[in-house]
LOKE-711212 format. One line per 8 residues: number of its first residue (from 1); their letters; for each residue x, z, y of N, C-alpha, C, O. Coordinates in Angstrom, 2 decimals. Each point is the difference from the previous one (the first is absolute). Last residue first. Example, Ala and Ser with C-alpha at 12.3 -4.5 7.8 and 13.67 -1.06 7.14 Angstrom:
<recs>
2> SA> 12.85/7.08/-2.25/0.82/0.06/1.19/-0.77/0.73/1.09/0.51/0.17/1.11 | -0.22/-0.24/-6.83/-0.89/0.00/1.19/0.90/0.00/1.20/1.04/0.66/-0.02
</recs>
This chain:
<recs>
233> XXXXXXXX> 130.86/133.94/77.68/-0.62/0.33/-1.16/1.59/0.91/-0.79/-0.07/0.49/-1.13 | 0.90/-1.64/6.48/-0.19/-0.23/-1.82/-0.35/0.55/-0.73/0.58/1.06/-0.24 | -2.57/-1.51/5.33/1.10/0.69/-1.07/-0.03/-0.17/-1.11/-0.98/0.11/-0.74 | 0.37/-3.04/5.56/-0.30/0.81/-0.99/0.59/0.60/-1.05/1.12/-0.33/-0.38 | 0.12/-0.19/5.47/-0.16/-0.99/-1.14/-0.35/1.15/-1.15/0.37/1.16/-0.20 | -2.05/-1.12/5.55/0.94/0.48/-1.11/0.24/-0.74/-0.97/-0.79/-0.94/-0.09 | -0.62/-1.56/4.39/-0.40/1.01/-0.63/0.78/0.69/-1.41/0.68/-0.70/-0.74 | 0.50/-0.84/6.04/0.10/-0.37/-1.13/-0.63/0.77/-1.49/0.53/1.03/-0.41
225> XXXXXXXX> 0.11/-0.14/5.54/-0.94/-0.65/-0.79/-0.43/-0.93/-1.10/-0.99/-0.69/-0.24 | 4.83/3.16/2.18/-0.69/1.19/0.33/-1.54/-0.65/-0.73/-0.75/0.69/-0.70 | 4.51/-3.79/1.56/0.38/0.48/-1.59/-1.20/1.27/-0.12/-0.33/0.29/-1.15 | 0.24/-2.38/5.75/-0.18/-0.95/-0.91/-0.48/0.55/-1.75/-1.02/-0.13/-0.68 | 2.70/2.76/4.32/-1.31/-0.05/0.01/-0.74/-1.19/-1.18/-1.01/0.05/-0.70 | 5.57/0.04/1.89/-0.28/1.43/-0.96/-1.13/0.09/-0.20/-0.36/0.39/-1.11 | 2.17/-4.33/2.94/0.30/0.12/-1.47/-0.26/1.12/-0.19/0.09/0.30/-1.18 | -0.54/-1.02/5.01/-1.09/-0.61/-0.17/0.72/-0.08/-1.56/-0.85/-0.46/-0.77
217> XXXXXXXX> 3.64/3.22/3.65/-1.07/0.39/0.11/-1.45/-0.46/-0.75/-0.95/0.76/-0.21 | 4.96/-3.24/0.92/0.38/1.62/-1.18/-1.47/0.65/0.02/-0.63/0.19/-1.04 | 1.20/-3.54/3.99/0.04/-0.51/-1.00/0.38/0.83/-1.24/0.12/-0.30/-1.19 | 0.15/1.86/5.71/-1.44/-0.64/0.15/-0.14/-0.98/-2.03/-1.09/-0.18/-0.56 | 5.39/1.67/2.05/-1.15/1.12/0.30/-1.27/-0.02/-0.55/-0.57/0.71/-0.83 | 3.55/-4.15/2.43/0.36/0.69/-1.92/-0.95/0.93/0.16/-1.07/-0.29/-0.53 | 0.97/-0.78/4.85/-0.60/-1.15/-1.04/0.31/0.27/-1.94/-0.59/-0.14/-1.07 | 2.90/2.67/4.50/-1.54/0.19/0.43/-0.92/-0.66/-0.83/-1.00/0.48/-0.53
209> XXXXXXXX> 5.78/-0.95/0.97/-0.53/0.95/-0.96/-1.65/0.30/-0.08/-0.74/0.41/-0.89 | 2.56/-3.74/3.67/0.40/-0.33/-1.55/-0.64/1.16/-0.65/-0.91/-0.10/-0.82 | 1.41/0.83/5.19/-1.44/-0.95/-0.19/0.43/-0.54/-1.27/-0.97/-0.64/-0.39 | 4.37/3.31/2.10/-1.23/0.53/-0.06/-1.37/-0.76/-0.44/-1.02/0.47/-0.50 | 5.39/-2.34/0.28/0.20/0.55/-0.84/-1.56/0.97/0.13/-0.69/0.19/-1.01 | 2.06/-2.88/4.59/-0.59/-0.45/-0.93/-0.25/0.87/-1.59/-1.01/-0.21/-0.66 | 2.39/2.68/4.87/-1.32/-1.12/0.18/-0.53/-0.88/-1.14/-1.19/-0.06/-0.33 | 5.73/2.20/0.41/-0.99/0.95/-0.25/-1.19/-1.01/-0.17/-0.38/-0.57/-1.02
201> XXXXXXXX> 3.64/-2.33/1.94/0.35/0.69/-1.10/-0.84/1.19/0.07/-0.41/-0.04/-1.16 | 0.52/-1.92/5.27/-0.63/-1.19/-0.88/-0.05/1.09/-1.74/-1.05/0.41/-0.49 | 1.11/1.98/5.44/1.21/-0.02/-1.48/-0.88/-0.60/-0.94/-0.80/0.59/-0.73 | -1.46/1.07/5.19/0.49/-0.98/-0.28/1.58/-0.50/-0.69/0.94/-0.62/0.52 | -4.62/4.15/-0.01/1.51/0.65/-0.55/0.97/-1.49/0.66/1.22/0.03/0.12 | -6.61/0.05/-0.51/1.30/-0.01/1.28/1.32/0.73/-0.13/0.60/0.48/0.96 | -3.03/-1.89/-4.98/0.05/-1.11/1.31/0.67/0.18/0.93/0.97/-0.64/0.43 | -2.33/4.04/-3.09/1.41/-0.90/-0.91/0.56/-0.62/0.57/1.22/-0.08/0.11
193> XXXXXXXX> -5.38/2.56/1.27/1.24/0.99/0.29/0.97/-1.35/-0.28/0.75/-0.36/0.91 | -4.74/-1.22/-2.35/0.31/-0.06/1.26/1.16/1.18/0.56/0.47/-0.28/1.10 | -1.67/0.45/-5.47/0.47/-1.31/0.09/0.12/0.06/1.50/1.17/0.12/0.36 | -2.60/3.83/-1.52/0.71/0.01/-0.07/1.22/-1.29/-0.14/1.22/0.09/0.04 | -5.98/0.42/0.83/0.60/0.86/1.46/1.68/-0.56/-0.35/0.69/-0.60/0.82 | -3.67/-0.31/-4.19/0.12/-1.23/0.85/1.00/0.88/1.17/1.04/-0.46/0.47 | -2.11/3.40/-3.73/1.18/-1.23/-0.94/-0.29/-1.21/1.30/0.90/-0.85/0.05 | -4.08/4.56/1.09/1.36/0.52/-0.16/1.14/-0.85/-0.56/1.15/0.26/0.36
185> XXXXXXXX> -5.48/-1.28/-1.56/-0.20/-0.30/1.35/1.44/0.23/0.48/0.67/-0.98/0.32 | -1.90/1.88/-4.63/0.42/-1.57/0.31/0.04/-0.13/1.85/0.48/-0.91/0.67 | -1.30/5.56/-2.72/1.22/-0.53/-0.34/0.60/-1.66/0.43/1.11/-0.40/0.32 | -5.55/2.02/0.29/1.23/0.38/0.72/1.08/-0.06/-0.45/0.86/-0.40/0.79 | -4.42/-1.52/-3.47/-0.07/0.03/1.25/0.94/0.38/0.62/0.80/-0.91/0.18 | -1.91/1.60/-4.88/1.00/-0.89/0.45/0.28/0.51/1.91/0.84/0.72/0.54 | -4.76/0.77/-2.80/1.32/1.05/0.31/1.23/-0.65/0.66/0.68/0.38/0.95 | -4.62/-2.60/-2.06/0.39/0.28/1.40/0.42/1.11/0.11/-0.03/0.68/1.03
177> XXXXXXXX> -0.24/-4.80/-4.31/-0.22/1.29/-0.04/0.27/0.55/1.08/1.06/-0.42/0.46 | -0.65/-4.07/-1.52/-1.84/0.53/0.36/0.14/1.22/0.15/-0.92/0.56/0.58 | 4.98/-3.53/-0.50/-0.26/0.73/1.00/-1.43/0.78/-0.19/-0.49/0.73/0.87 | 2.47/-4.29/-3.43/0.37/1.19/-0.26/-0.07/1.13/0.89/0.48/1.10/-0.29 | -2.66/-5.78/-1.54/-0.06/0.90/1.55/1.03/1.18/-0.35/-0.70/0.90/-0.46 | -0.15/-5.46/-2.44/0.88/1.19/-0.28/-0.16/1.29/0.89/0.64/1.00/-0.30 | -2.19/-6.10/-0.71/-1.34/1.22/-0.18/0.94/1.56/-0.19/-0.35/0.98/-0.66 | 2.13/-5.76/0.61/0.33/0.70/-0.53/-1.26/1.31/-0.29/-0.30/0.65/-1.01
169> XXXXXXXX> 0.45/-4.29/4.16/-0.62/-0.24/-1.32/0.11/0.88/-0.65/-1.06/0.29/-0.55 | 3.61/0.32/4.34/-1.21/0.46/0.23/-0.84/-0.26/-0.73/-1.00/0.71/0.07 | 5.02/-2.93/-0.21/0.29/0.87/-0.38/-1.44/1.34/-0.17/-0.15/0.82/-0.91 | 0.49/-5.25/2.80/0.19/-0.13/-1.18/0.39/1.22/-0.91/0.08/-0.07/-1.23 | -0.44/-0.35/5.83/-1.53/-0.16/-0.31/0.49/0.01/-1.44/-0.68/0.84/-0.60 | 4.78/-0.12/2.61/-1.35/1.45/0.35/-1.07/-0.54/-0.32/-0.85/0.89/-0.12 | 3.95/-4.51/-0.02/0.15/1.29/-1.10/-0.59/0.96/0.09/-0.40/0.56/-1.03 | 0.11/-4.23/4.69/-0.77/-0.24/-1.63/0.74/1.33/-1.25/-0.60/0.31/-1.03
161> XXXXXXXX> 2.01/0.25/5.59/-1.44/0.40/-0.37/-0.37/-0.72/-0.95/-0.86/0.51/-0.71 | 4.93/-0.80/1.17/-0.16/1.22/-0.36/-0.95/0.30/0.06/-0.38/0.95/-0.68 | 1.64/-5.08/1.76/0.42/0.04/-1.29/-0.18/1.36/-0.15/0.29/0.24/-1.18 | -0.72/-1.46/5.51/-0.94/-0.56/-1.46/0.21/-0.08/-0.89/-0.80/-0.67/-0.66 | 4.04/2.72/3.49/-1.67/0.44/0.24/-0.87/-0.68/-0.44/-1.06/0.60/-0.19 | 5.17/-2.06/-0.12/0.44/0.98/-0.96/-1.80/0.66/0.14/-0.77/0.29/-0.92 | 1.80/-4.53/3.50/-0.28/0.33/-1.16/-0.12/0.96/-0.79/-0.74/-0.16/-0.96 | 2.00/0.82/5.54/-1.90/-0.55/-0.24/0.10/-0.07/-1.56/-0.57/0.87/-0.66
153> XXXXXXXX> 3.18/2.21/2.79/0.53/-1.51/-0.29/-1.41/-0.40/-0.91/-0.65/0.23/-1.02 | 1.49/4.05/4.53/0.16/-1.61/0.01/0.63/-0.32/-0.23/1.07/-0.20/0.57 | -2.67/5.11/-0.70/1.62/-0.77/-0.45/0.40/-1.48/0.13/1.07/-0.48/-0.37 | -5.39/2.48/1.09/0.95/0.71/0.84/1.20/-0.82/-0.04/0.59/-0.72/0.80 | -3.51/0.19/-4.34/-0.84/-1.09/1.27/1.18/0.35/1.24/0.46/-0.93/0.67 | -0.40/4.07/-4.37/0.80/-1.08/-0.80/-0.59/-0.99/1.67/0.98/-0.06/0.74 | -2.66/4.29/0.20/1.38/0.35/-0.31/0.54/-1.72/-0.43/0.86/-0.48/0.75 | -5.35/0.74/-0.50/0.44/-0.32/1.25/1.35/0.37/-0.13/0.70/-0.83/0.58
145> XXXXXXXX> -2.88/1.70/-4.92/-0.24/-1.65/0.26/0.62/0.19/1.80/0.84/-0.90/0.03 | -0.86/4.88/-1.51/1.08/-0.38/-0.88/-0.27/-1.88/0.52/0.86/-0.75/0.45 | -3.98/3.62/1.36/1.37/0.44/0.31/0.93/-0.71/-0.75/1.01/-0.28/0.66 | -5.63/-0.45/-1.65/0.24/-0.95/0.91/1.52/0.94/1.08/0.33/-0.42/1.11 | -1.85/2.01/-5.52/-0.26/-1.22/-0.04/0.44/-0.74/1.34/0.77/-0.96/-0.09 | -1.51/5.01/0.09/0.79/0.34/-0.79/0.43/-1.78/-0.26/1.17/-0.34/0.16 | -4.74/1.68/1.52/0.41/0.08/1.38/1.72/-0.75/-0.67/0.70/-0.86/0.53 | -4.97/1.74/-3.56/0.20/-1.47/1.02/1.52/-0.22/1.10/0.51/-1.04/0.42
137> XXXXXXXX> -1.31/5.09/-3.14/-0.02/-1.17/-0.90/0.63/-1.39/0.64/0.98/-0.74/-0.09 | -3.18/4.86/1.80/1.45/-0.06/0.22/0.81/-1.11/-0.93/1.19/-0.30/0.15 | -5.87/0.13/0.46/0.24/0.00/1.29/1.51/-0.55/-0.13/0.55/-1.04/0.35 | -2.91/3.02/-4.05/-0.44/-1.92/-0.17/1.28/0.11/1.93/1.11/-0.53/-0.07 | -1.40/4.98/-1.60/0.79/-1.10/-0.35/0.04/-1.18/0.07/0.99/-0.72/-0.09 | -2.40/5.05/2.71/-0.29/-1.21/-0.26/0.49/-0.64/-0.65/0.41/-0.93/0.69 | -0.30/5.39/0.85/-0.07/0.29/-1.14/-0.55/-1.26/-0.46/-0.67/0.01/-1.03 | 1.89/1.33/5.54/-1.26/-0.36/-0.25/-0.28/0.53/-1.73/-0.92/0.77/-0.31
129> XXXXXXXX> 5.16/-0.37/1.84/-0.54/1.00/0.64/-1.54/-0.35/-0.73/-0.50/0.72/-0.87 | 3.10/-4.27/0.12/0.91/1.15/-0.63/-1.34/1.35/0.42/-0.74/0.40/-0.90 | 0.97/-4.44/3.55/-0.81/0.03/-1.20/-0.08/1.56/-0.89/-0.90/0.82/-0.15 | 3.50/-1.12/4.07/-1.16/0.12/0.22/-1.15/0.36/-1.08/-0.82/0.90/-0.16 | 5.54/-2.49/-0.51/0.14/1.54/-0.05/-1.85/0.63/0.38/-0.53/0.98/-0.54 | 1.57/-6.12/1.26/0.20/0.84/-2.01/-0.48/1.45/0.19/-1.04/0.46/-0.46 | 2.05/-2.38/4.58/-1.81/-0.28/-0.14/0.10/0.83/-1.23/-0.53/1.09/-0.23 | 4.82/-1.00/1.76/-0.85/0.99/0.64/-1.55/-0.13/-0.43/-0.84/0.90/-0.02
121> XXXXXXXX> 4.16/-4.15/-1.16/-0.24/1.43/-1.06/-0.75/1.32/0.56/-0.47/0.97/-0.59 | 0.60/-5.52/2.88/-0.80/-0.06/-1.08/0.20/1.28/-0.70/-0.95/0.57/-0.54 | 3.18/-0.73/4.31/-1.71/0.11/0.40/-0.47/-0.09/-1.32/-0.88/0.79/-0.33 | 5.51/-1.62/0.28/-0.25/1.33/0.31/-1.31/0.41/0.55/-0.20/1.16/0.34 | 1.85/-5.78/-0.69/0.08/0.50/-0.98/-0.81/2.20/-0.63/-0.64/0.58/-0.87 | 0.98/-3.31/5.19/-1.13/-0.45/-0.83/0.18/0.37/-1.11/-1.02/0.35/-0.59 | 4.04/0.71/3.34/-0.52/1.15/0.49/-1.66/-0.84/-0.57/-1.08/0.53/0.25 | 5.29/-3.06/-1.11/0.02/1.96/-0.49/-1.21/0.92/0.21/-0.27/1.02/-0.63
113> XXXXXXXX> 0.26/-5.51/2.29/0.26/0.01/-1.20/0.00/1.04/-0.46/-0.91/0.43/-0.70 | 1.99/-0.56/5.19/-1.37/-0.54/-0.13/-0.44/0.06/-1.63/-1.04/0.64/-0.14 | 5.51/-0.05/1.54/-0.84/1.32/-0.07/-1.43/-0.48/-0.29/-0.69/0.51/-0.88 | 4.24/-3.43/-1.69/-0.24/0.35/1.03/-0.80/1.28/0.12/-0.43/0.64/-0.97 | 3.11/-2.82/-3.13/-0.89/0.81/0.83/-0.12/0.06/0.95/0.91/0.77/0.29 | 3.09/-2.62/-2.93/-0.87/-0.65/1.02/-1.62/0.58/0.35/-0.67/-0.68/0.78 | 4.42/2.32/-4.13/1.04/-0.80/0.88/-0.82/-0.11/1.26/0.46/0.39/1.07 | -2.70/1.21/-4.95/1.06/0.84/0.49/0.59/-0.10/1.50/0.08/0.79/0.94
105> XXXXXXXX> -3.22/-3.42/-3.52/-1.03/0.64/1.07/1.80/1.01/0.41/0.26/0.32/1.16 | 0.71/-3.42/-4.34/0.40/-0.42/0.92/-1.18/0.98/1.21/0.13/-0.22/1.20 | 0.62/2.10/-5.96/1.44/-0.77/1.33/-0.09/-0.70/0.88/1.00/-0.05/0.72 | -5.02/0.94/-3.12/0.48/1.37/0.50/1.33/-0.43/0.35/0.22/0.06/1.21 | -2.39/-3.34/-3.53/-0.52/0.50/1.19/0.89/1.10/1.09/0.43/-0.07/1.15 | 1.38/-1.19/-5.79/0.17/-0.88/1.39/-0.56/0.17/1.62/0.53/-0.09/1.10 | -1.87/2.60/-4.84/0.92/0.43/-0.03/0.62/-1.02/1.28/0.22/0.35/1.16 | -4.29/-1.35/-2.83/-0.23/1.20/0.80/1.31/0.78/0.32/-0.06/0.92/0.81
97> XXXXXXXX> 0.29/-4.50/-3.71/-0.53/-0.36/0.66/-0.61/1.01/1.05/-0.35/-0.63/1.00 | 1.46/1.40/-4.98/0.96/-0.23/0.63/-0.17/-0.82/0.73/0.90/-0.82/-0.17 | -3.84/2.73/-1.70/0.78/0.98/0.31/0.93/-0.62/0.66/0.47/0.52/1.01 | -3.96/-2.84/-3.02/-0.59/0.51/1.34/1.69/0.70/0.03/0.61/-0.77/0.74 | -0.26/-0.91/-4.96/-0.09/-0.83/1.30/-0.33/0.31/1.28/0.60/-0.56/0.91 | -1.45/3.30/-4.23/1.62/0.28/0.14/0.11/-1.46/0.83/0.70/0.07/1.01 | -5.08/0.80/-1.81/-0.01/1.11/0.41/1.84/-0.68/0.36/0.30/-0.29/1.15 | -2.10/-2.88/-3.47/-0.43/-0.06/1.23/0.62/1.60/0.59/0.83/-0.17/0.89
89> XXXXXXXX> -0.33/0.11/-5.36/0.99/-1.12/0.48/-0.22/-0.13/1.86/0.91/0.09/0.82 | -3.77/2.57/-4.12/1.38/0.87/0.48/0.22/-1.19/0.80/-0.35/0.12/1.17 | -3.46/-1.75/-2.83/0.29/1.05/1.38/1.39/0.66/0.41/0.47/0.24/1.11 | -0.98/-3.29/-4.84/-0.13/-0.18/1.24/0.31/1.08/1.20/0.87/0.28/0.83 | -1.72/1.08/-5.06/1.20/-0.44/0.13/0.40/-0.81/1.22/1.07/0.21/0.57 | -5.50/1.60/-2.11/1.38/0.85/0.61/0.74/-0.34/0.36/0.40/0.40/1.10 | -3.99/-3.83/-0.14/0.37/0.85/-1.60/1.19/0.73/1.08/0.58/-0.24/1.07 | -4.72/-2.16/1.24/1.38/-0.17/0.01/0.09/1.27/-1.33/-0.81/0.86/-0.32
81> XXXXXXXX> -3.36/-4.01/1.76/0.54/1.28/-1.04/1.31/-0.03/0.24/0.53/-0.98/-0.52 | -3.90/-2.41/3.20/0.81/0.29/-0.64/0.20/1.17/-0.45/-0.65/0.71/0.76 | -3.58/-3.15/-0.06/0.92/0.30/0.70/1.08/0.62/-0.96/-0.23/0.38/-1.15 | -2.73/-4.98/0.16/0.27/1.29/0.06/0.99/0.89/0.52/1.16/-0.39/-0.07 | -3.81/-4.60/-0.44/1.05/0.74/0.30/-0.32/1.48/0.10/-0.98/0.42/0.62 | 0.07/-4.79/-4.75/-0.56/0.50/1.70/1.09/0.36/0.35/1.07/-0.32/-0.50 | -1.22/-1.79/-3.56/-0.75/0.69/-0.08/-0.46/0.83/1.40/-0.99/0.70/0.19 | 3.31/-4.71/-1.23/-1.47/-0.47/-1.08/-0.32/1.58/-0.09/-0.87/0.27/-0.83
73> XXXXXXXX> 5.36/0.00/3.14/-0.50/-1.30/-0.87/-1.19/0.19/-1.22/0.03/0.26/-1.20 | 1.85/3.21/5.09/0.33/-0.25/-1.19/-1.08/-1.08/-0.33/-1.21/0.20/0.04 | 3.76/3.08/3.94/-1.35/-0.99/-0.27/0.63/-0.75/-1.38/1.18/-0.29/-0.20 | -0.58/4.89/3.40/0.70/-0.34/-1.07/-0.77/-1.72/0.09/-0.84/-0.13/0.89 | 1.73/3.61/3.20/-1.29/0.17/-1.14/0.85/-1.24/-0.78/0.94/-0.54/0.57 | 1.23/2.77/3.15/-0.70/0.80/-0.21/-1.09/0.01/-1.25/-0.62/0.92/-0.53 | 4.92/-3.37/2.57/0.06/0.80/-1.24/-0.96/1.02/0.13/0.39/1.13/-0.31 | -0.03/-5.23/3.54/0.15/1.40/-0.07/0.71/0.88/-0.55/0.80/0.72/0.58
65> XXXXXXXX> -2.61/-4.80/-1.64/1.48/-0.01/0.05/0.37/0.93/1.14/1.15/-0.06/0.46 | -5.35/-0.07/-2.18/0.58/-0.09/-1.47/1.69/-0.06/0.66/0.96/0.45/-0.62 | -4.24/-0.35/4.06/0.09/1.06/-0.74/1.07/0.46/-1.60/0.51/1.00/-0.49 | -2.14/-5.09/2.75/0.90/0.52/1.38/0.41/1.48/-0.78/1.16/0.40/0.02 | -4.25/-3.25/-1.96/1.50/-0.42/-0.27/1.17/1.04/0.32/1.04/0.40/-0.51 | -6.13/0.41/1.07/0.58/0.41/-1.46/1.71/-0.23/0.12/0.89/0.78/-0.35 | -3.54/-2.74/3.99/0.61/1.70/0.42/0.59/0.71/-1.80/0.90/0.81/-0.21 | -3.50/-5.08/0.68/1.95/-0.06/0.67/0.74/1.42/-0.01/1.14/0.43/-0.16
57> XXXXXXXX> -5.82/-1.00/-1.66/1.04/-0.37/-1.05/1.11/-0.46/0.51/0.98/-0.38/-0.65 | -4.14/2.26/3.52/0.08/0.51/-1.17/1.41/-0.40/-0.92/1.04/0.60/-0.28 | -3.12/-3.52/3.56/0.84/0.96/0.72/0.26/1.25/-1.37/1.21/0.05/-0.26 | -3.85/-3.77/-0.96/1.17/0.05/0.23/1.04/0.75/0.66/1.20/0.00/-0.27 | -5.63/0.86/-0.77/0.22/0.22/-0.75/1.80/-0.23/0.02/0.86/0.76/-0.46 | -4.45/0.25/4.50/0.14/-0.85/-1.66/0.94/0.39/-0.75/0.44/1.11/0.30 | -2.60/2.68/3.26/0.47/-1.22/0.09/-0.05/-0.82/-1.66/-0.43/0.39/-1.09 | -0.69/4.17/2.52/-0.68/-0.67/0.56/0.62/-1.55/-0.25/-0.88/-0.85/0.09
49> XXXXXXXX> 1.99/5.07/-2.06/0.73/0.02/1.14/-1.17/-1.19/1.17/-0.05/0.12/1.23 | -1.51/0.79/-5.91/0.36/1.68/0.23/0.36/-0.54/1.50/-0.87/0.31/0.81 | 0.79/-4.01/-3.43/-0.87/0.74/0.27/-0.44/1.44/1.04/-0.84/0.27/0.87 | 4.76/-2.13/-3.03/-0.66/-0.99/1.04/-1.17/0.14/0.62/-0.25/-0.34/1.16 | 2.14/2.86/-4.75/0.46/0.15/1.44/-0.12/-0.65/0.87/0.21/0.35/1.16 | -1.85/-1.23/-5.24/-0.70/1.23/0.41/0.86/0.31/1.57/-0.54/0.31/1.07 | 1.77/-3.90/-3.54/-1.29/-0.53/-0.08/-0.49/1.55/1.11/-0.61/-0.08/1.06 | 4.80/-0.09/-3.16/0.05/-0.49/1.26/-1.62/0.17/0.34/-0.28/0.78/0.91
41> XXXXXXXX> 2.60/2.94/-3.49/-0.99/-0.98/-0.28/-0.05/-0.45/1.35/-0.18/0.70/1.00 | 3.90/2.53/-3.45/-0.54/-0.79/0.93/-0.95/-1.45/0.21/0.40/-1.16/-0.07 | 1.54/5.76/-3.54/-0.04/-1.69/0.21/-0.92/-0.11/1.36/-1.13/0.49/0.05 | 4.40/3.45/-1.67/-1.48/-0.34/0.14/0.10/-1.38/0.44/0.83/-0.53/0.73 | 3.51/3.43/-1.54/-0.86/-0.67/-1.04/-1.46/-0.96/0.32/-0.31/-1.00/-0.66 | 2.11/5.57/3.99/0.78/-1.50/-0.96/-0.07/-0.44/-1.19/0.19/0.91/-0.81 | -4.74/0.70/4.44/1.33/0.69/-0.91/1.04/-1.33/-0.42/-0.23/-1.20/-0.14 | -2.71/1.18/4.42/0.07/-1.04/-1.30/1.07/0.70/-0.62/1.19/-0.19/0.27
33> XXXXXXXX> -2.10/2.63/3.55/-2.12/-0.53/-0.54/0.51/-0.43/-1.04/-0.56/0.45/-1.00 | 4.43/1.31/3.27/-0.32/0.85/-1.61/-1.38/-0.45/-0.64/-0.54/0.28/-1.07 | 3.62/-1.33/5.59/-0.93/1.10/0.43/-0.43/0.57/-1.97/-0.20/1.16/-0.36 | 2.66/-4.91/0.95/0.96/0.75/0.46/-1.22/1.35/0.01/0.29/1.01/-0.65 | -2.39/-4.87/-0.34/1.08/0.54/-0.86/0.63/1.07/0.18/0.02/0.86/-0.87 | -2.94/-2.36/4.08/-0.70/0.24/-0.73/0.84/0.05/-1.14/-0.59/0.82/-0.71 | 2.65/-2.78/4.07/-0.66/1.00/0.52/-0.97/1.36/-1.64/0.17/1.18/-0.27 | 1.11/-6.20/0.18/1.11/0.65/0.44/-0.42/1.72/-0.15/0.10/0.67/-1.03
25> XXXXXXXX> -3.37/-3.46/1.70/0.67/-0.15/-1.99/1.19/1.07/0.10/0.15/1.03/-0.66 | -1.33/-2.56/5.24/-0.96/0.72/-0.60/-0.34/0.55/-1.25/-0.76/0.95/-0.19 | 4.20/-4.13/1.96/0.39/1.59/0.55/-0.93/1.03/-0.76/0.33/1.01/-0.63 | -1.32/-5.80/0.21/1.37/0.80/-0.94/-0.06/1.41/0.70/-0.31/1.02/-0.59 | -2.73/-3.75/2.77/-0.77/0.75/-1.51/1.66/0.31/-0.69/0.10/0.92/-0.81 | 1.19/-2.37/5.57/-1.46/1.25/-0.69/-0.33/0.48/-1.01/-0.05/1.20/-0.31 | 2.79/-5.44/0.09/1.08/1.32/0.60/-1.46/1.16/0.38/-0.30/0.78/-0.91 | -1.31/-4.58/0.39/0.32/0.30/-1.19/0.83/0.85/0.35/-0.53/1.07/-0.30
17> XXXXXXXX> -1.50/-2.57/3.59/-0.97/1.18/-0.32/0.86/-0.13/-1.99/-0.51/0.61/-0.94 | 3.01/-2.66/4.57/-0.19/0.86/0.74/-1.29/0.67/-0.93/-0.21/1.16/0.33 | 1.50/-5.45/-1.81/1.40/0.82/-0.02/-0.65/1.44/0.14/-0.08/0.73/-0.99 | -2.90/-4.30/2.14/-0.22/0.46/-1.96/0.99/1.02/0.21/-0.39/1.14/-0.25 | 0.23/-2.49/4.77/-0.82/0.65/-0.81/-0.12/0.32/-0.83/-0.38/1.15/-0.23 | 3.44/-4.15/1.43/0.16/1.34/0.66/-0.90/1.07/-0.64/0.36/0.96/-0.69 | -1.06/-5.51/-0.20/0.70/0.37/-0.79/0.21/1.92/0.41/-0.27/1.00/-0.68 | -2.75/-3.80/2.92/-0.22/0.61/-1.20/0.75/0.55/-0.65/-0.34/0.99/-0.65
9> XXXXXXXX> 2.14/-2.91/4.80/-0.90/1.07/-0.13/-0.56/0.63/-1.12/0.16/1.21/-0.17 | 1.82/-5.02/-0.02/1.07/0.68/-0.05/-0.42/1.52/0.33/0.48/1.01/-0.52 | -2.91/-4.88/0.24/0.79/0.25/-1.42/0.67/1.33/0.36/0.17/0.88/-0.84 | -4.49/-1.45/4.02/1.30/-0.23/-0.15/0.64/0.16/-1.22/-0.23/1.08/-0.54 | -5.04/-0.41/0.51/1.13/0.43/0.98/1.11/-0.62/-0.56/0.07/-0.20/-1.22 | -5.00/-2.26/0.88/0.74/1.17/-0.33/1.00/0.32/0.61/0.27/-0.69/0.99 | -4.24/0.11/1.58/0.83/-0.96/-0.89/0.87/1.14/-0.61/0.23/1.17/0.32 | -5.49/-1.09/0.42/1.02/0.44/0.45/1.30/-0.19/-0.60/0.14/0.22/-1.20
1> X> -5.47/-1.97/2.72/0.83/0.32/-1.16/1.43/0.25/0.48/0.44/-0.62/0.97
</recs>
């Protein structure tokens, strides 16, 4: 018979596969399996992932103070619905915060940096060609997330990727159309032009506008699906 393992080992363990099944919840929001609103059934995901039940109901926590799923008394958890109004708020929060970015990538870019920066719009421009959006989507995603990681200050970089997952509730892509495409590919060339101007004052002012941009854009598509209002009798 086989002894059990170490307090401290187990503990490691429960830690190391509840951080799993979160990512995995995780994962499966952000991607669109659990629309926002949909209730999350522990019983079934426990299921579904292989494990009990408690790892489940840590990864719910880990999630709720996320701001990815909601949890509500005597009735479960569900993922979250961010409302318009929100969203603007996160969108003009991202901005200025991409505005800071951009003063200090001004000052402190390196080439090594520049020339990672300048691989990802080369991949974009790739996508772009392919006629890939899920691709240029992704890439689009992890240029702007290494631009704020660039700028080291660890906090401001977690505090901006919990706003890109919280914002990605939104269900806003404004990129599906792949006319978009070049034009967006051409607006990164042109943030990285800002950078090496190195003039904190262009640099930031470019990645500000970029982000208004991006938030003008999800109020048109937004109001674009709004259905008509009806007509008075």
């Amino acid at each position: 018979m086989s002894a059990d393992p170490h307090p401290t080992i187990a503990l490691l363990q429960n830690h190391s596969l509840t951080m799993v099944v979160q990512q995995e919840i995780e994962r499966a929001i952000l991607s669109g399996e659990f629309a926002p609103g949909a209730k999350l059934n522990e019983a079934a995901l426990a299921l579904r992932l292989g494990v009990s039940r408690g790892p489940v109901r840590e990864a719910f926590r880990m999630l709720d103070e996320a701001g990815l799923v909601r949890t509500e008394k005597n009735r479960g958890v569900f993922v979250r619905d961010i409302p318009i109004d929100e969203a603007i708020e996160i969108y003009e929060l991202r901005a200025a915060m991409e505005e800071s970015v951009g003063r200090r990538l001004a000052e402190r870019m390196d080439p090594a940096q520049r020339e990672e920066a300048h691989g990802l719009v080369r991949a974009m421009e790739s996508a772009v060609q392919a006629q890939d959006a899920h691709t240029y989507h992704r890439l689009n995603l992890q240029f702007h997330d290494r631009l704020v990681e660039m700028a080291g200050n660890r906090k401001l970089t977690s505090i901006y990727r919990k706003l890109v997952k919280e914002i990605s509730l939104f269900r806003r892509l404004n990129l599906d159309d792949a006319r978009q495409l070049p034009a967006s590919a051409q607006a990164h060339w042109d943030l990285l032009q800002a950078i090496d101007s190195r003039d904190p004052d262009i640099a930031g002012r470019a990645l500000f506008d970029h982000a208004i941009q991006s938030k003008n854009r999800m109020l048109d598509m937004d109001a674009g699906r709004r259905p008509e209002p009806a007509p008075r009798p």
